[in-house]
C-alpha positions as CSV (number, residue, x, y, z in Angstrom):
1,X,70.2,-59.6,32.5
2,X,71.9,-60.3,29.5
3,X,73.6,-58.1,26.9
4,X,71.8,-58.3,23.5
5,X,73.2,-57.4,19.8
6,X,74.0,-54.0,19.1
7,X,73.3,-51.3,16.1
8,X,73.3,-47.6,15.2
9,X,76.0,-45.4,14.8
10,X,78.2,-47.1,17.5
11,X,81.3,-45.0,15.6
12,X,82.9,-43.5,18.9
13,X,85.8,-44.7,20.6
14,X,85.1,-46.5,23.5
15,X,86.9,-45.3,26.5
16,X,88.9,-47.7,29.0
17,X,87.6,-46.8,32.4
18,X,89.8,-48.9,35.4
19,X,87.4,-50.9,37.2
20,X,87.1,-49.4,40.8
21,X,88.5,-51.6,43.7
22,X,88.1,-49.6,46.8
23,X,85.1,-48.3,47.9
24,X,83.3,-50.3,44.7
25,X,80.1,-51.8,45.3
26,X,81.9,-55.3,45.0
27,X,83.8,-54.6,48.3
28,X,81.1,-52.6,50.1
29,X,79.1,-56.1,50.1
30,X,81.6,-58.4,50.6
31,X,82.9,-56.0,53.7
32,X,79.2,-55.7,55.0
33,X,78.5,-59.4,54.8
34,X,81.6,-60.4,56.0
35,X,81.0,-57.7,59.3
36,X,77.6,-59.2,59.9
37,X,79.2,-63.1,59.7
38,X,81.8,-61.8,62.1
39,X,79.3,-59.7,64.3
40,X,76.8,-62.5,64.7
41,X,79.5,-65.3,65.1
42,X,81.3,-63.1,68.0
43,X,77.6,-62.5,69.3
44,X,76.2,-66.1,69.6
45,X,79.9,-67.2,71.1
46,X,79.7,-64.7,73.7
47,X,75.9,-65.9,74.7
48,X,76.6,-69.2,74.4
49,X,80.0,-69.1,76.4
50,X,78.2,-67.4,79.0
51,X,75.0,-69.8,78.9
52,X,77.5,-72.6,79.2
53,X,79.9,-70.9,82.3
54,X,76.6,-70.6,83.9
55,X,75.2,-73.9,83.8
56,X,78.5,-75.9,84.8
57,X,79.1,-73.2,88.0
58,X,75.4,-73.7,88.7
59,X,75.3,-77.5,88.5
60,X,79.2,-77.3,90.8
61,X,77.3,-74.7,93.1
62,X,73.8,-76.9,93.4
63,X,76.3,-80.5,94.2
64,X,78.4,-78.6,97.0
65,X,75.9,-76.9,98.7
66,X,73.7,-79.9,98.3
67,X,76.5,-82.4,99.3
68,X,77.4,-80.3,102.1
69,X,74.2,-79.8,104.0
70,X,73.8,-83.2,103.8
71,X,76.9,-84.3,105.0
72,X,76.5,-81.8,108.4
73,X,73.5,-83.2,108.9
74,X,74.6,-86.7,109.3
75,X,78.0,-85.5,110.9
76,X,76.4,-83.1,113.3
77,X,73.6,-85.9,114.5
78,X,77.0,-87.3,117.1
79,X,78.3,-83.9,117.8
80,X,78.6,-82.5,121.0
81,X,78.1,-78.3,121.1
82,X,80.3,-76.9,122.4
83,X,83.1,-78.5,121.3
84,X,86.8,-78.5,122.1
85,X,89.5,-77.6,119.2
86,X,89.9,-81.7,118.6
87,X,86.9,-82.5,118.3
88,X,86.0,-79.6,115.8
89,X,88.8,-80.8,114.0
90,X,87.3,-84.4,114.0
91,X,84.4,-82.9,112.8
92,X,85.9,-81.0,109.8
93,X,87.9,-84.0,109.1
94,X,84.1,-85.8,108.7
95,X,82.8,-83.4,106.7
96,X,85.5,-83.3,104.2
97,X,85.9,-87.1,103.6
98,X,82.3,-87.4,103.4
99,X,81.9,-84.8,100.3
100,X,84.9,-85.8,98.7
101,X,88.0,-84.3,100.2
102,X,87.6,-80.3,99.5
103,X,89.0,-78.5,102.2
104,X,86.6,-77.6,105.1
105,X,86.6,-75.0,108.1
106,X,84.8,-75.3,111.2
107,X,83.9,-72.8,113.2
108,X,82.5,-72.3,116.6
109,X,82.8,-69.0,118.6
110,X,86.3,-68.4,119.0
111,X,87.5,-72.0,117.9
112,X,88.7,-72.8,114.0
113,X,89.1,-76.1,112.7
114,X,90.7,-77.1,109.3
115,X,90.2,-80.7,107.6
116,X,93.6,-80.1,106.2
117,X,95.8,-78.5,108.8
118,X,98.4,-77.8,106.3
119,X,95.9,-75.7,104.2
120,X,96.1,-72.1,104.1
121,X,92.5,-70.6,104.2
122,X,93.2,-66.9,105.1
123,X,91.6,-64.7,102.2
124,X,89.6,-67.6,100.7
125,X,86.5,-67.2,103.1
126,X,85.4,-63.2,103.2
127,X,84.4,-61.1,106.4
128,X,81.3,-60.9,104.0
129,X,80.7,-64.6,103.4
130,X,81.1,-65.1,107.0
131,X,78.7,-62.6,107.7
132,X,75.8,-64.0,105.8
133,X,76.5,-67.5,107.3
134,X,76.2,-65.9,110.9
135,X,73.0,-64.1,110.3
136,X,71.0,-66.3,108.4
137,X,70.3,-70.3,108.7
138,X,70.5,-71.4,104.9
139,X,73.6,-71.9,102.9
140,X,75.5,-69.0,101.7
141,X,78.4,-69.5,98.6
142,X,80.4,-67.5,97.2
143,X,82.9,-68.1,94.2
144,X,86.2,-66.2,95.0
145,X,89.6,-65.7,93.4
146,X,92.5,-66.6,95.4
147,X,96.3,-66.6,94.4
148,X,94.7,-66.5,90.9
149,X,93.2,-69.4,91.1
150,X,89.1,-69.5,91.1
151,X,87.3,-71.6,94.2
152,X,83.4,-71.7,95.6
153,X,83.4,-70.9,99.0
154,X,79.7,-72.5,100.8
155,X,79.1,-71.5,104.1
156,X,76.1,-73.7,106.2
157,X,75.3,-72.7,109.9
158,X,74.7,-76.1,111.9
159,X,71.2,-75.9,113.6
160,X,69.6,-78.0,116.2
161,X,66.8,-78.1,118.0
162,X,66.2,-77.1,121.9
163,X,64.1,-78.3,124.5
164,X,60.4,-77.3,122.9
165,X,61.9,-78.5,119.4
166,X,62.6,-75.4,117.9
167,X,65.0,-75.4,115.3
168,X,68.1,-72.7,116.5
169,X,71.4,-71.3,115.5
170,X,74.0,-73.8,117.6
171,X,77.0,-71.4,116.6
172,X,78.8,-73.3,114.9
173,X,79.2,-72.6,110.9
174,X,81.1,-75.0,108.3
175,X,82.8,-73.8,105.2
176,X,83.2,-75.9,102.1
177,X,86.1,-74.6,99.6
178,X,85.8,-76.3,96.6
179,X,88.4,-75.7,94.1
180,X,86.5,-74.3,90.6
181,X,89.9,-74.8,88.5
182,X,88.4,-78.0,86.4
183,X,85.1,-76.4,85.6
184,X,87.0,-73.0,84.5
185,X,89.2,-75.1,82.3
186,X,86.5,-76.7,80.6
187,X,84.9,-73.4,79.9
188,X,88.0,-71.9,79.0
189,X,88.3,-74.8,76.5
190,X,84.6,-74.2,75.3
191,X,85.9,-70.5,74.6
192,X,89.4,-71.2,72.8
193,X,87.0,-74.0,70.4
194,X,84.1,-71.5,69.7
195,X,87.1,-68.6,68.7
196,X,88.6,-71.2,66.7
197,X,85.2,-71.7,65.0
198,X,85.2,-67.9,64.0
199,X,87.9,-67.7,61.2
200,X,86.3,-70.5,59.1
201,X,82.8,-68.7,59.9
202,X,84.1,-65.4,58.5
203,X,85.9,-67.4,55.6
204,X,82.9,-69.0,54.7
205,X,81.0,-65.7,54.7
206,X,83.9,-63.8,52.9
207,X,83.3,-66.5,49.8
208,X,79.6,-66.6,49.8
209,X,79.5,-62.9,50.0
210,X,81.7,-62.5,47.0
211,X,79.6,-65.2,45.2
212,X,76.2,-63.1,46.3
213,X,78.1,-60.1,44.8
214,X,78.9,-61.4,41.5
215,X,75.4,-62.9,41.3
216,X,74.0,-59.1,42.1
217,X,76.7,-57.0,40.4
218,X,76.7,-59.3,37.1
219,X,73.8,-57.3,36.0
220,X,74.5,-54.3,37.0
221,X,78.2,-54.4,35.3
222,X,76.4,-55.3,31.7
223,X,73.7,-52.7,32.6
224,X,76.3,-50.3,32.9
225,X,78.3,-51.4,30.0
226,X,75.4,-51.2,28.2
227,X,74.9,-47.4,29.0
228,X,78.1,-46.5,28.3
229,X,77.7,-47.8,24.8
230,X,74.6,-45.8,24.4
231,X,76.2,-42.7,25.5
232,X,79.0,-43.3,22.8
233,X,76.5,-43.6,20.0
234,X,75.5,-47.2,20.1
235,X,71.5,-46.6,19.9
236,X,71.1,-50.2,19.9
237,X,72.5,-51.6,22.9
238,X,70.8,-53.0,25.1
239,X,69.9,-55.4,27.8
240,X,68.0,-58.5,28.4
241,X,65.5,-58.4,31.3
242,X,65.3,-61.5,33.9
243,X,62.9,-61.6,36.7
244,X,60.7,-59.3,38.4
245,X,62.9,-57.9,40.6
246,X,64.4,-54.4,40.9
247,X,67.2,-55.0,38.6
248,X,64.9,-56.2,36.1
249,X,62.5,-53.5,36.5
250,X,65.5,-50.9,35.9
251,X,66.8,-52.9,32.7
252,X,63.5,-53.0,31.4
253,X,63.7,-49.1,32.1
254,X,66.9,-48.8,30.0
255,X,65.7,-50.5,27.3
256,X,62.2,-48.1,26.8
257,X,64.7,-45.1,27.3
258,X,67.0,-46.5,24.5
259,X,64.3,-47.4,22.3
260,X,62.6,-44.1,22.5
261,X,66.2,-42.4,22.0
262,X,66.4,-44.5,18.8
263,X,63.2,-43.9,17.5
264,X,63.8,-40.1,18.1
265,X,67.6,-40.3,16.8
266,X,66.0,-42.6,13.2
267,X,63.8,-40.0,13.2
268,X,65.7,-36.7,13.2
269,X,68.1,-38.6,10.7
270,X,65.5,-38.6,8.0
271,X,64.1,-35.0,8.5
272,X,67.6,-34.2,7.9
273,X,68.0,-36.2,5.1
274,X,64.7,-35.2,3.7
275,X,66.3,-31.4,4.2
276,X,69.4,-32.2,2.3
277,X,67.4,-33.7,-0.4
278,X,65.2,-30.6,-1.0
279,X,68.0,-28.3,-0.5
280,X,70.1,-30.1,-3.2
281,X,66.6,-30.6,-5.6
282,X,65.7,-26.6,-5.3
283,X,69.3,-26.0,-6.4
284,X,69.9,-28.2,-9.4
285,X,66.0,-27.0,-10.2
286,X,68.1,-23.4,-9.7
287,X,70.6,-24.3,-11.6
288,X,69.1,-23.6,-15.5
289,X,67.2,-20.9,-14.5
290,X,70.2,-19.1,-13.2
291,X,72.6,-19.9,-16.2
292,X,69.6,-17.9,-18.3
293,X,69.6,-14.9,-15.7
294,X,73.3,-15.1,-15.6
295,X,73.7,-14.9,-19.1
296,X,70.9,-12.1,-19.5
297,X,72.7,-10.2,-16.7
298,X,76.1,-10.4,-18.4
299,X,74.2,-8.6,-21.9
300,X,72.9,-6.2,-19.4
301,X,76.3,-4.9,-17.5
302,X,78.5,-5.1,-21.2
303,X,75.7,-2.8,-22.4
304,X,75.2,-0.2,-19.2
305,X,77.6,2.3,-20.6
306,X,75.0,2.7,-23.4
307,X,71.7,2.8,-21.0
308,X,70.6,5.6,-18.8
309,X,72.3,6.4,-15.5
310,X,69.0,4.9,-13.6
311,X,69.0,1.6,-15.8
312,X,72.3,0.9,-16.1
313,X,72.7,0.8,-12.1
314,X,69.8,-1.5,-12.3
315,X,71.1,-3.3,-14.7
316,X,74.8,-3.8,-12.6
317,X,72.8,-4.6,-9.3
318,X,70.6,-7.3,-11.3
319,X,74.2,-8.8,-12.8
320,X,75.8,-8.3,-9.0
321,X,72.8,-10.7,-7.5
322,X,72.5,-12.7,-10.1
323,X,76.0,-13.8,-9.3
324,X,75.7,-14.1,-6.0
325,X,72.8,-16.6,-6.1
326,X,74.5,-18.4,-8.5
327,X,77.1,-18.5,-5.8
328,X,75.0,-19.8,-3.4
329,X,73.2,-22.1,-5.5
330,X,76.8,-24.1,-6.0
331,X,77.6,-23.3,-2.5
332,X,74.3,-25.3,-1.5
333,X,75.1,-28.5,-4.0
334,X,78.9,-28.4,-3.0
335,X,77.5,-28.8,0.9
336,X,74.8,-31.1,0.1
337,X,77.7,-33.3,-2.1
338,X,79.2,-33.0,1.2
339,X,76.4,-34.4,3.2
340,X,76.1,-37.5,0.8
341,X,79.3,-37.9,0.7
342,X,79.5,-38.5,-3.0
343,X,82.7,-35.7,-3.0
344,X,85.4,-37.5,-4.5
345,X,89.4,-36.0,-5.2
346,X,90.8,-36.1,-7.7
347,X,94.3,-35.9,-6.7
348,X,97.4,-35.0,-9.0
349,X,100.8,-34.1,-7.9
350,X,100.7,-30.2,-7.8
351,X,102.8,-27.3,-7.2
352,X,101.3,-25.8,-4.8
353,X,102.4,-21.9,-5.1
354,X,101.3,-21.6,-8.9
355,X,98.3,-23.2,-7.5
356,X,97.5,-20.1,-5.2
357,X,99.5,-17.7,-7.5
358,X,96.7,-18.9,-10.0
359,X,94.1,-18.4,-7.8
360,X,94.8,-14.9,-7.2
361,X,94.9,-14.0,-10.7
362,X,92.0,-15.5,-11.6
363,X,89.7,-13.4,-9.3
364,X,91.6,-10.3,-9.5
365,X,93.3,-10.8,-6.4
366,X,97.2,-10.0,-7.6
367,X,97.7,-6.9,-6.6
368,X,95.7,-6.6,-3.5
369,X,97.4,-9.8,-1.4
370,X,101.0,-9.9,-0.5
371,X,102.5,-13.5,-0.9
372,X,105.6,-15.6,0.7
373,X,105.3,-18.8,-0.9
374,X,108.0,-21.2,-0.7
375,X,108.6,-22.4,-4.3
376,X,108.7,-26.1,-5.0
377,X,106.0,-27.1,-2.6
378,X,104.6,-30.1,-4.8
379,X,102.1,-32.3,-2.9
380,X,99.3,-34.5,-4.5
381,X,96.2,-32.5,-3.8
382,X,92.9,-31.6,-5.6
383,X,93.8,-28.8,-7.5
384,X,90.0,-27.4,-8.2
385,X,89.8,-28.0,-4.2
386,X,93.1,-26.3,-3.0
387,X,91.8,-23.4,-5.4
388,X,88.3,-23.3,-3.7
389,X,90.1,-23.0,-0.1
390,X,92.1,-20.3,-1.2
391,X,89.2,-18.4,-3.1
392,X,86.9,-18.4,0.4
393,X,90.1,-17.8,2.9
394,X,91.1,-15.0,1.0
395,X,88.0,-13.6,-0.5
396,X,86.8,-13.6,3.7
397,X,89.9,-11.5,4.7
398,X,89.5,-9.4,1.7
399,X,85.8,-8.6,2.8
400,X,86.0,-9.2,6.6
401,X,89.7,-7.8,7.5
402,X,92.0,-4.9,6.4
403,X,94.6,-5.0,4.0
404,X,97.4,-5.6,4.1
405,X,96.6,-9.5,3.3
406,X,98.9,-12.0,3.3
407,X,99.2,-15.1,2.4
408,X,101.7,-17.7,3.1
409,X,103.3,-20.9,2.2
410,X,105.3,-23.5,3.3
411,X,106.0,-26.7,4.8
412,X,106.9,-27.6,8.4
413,X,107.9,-31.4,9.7
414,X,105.3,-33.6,11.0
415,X,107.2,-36.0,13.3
416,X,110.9,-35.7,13.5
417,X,110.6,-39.6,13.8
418,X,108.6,-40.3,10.8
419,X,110.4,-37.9,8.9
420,X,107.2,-36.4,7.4
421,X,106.3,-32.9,6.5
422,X,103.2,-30.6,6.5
423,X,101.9,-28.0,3.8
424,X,101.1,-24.5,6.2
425,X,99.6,-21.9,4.3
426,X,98.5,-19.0,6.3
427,X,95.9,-16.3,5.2
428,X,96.2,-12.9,7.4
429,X,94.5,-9.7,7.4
430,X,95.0,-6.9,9.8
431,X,91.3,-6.1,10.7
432,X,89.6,-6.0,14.0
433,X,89.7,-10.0,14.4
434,X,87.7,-12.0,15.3
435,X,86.4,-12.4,19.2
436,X,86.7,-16.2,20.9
437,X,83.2,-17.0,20.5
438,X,82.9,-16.1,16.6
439,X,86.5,-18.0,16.5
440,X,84.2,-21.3,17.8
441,X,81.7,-21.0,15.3
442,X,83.0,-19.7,12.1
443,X,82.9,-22.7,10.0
444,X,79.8,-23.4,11.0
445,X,76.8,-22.5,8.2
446,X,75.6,-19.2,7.6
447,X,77.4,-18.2,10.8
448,X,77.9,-14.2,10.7
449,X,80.9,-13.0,12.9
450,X,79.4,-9.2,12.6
451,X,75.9,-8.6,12.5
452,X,77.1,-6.0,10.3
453,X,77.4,-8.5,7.8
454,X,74.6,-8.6,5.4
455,X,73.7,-9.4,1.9
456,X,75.7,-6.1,1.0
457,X,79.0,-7.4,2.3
458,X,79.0,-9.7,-0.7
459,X,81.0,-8.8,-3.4
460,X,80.7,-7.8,-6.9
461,X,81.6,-11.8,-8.2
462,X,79.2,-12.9,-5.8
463,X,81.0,-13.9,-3.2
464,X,79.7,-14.0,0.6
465,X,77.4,-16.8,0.6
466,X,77.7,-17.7,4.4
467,X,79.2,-21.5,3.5
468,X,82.2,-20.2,2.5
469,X,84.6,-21.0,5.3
470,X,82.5,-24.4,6.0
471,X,82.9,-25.4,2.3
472,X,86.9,-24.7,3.1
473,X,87.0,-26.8,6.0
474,X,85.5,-29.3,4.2
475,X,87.6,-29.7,1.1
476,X,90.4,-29.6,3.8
477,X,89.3,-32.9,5.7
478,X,88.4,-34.7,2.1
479,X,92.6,-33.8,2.2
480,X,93.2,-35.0,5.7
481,X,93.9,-31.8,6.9
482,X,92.3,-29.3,8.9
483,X,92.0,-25.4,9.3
484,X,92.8,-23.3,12.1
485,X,91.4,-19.6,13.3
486,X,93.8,-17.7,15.9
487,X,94.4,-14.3,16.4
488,X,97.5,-12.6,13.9
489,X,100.3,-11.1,16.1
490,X,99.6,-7.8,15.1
491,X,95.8,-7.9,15.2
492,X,93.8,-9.5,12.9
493,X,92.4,-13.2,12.2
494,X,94.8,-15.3,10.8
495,X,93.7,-18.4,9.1
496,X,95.7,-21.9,9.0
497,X,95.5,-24.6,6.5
498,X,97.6,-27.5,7.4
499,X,98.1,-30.1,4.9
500,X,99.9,-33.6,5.3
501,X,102.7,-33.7,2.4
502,X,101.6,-36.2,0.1
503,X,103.9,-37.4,-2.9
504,X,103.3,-39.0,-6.5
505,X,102.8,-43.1,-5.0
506,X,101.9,-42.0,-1.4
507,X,98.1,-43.3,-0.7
508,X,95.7,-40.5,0.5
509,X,94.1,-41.6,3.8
């Protein structure tokens, strides 16, 4: 497989994930082929060391017993039974020169004859090697260890024939010992080669298998890259598909998956943009409409004092609505500016307490919100913008909370190291607050802490609109800054706008 080009959104960070060493796939094969190399290398040296022991002890076994029958038989042809203890050493002697020096025993009844009188035979021929011999009229070996040291024993019982020519146990039994010392050396040395054949086995295997694990784990790596690119946003990554095997098959997988998710995520994008669209044509369409209601509904309440009791509440109610759909109509084109991002600041160096000061006034606000603002606070903001973050902070906790409201002002440093500061300002009310989940969600559209919270909650200019604290949070970003919801110390919500400090020649971000 191979990694093609990329599209779609593809905006998220990519995380740095360590590659896994132990207990990776990677080492998993290369420990599982290097097991099986070492496995069958130890295997076929065992059955060949043994094949190979066996057939030099055979082929050793097959010449003494071979070479020795043969020599008795010529030897015992001049041999007189019974014999005397020098002439059973005579024969002995025979014996052993004839099959090439190993040491031989005779025996005969009570009589024991050595072809190397120096030898020491005790413990090199057993009671039970002795015993076969006696009882039976074939040769009998038997490969023993003595003083360490390995050596075939071959026992033949020397027959003749009597009077009727029947062949007959004369009694007397020869045994070969034939030291085994060569041939266990040469297997020995077979052993020590095939062992030293084992390291570069299990090297060899060690390489190929990381070579077979790159070759298998190549695909896998980009298919996984691949997803991880996918999950991060990147709807067009994807893979190239090789083969017909099973890797292939689940790249090709991948790819459908990813293409469907695409075609799915292209085409939830344009509902929603055909959605923003409408909503922002239905509220410019609004827009005239409204400014003729508005106006009509402004004659209306100046003139209720002069109508009837029954018409001039109408008449107040009609003004009260009209406002607040006018509200909401600007509410919808300020979100759906938003969405297009077309929402541009226009940013002037601004002193930030007459900003709220002013902002109060305007809507009436003076004497029902306490303020602590720091005078002097001058920061390059959008001064329509800062005043429509104040207006929806402070109209909420006017609407939501209980007075007393407060709001406050001030900066705070950044970063001690780059000596950089940050405009707080803090609205408070000392309602009921607001619970954790409403706290997640409350800048989020049309969200309704209470269910209490209906159309009657707005106010008399309209206010209430359901996008007020998104439209804050908003304007707040476009700044670089954010806003915060926590609970006030003594009850309440309390909510935080933090701004970074900007100054006359300092770029926004």
């Amino acid at each position: 497989m191979k990694r093609t080009g990329r599209a779609g959104r593809g905006g998220a960070p990519k995380r740095w994930r360590p590659r896994r060493l132990v207990g990776g796939l990677r080492v998993r094969l290369v420990v599982t082929f290097v097991l099986v190399a070492l496995i069958s290398a130890v295997t076929s040296t065992a059955l060949a060391y043994r094949e190979a022991r066996t057939a030099v002890l055979q082929r050793t076994q097959n010449t003494a017993v071979d070479d020795l029958r043969k020599q008795i038989t010529t030897v015992a042809a001049d041999f007189d039974i019974p014999p005397d203890k020098a002439s059973l050493t005579r024969f002995a002697t025979k014996v052993s020169n004839g099959i090439g020096a190993p040491l031989v025993v005779a025996r005969f009844q009570g009589l024991s004859a050595v072809s190397d009188s120096l030898a020491d035979t005790e413990g090199r021929i057993t009671a039970e090697l002795r015993a076969a011999v006696r009882s039976g009229k074939g040769a009998r070996f038997q490969r023993v260890m003595w003083r360490e040291e390995p050596y075939l024993v071959v026992g033949v019982p020397v027959l003749i024939h009597d009077s009727e020519g029947q062949e007959r146990v004369s009694g007397l039994e020869v045994f070969a010992i034939t030291d085994l010392r060569a041939e266990h050396e040469d297997t020995a040395a077979l052993l020590d080669s095939v062992r030293a054949g084992i390291v570069p086995v299990v090297g060899l295997a060690a390489v190929l298998a990381l070579l077979a694990a790159g070759t298998v784990l190549r695909p896998v790596r980009k298919l996984g890259r691949a997803t991880r690119e996918l999950a991060a946003g990147d709807l067009g990554s994807r893979v190239s598909v090789r083969g017909h095997d099973e890797l292939a098959e689940l790249a090709r997988t991948f790819n459908e998956t990813a293409d469907a998710l695409q075609t799915s995520d292209a085409e939830l994008r344009e509902q929603e943009a055909k959605a923003r669209r409408f909503v922002a044509d239905v509220s410019h369409e609004l827009r005239t409409p409204l400014a003729a209601m508005t106006m009509v509904a402004t004659v209306l309440e100046e003139d209720a004092d002069q109508l009837p009791p029954d018409a001039a509440r109408a008449a107040r109610t009609v003004g009260a609505e009209t406002a607040r759909l006018a509200r909401l109509v600007e509410d919808l084109m300020e979100i759906s500016r938003f969405d297009a991002k077309v929402v541009r600041l226009n940013a002037a160096e601004t002193d930030l307490a007459d900003t709220v000061r002013a902002s109060l006034a305007l809507r009436g606000w003076t004497d029902r919100v306490r303020t602590h603002l720091d005078e002097g606070v001058r920061a390059v903001v959008d001064r329509r913008r800062i005043d429509v973050i104040v207006a929806n902070l402070v109209g909420n906790a006017l609407r939501h909370g209980a007075p007393p409201v407060t709001v406050t002002l001030r900066t705070v440093p950044t970063r001690a190291a780059t000596n950089t500061e940050t405009v707080v300002l803090e609205v408070a009310d000392h309602g009921p607050g607001l619970p954790p989940e409403a706290r997640e969600r409350v800048f989020e559209r049309f969200y309704k802490a209470d269910a209490a919270r209906t159309r009657s909650a707005a106010d008399a200019s309209g206010q209430g609109s359901g996008l007020g604290t998104a439209i804050a949070l908003e304007n707040a970003r476009l700044h670089g800054g954010t806003i915060d919801v926590a609970d006030g110390p003594g009850g309440g919500a309390v909510f935080v706008l933090r701004l970074p400090l900007r100054r006359t020649g300092e770029e926004l971000e």
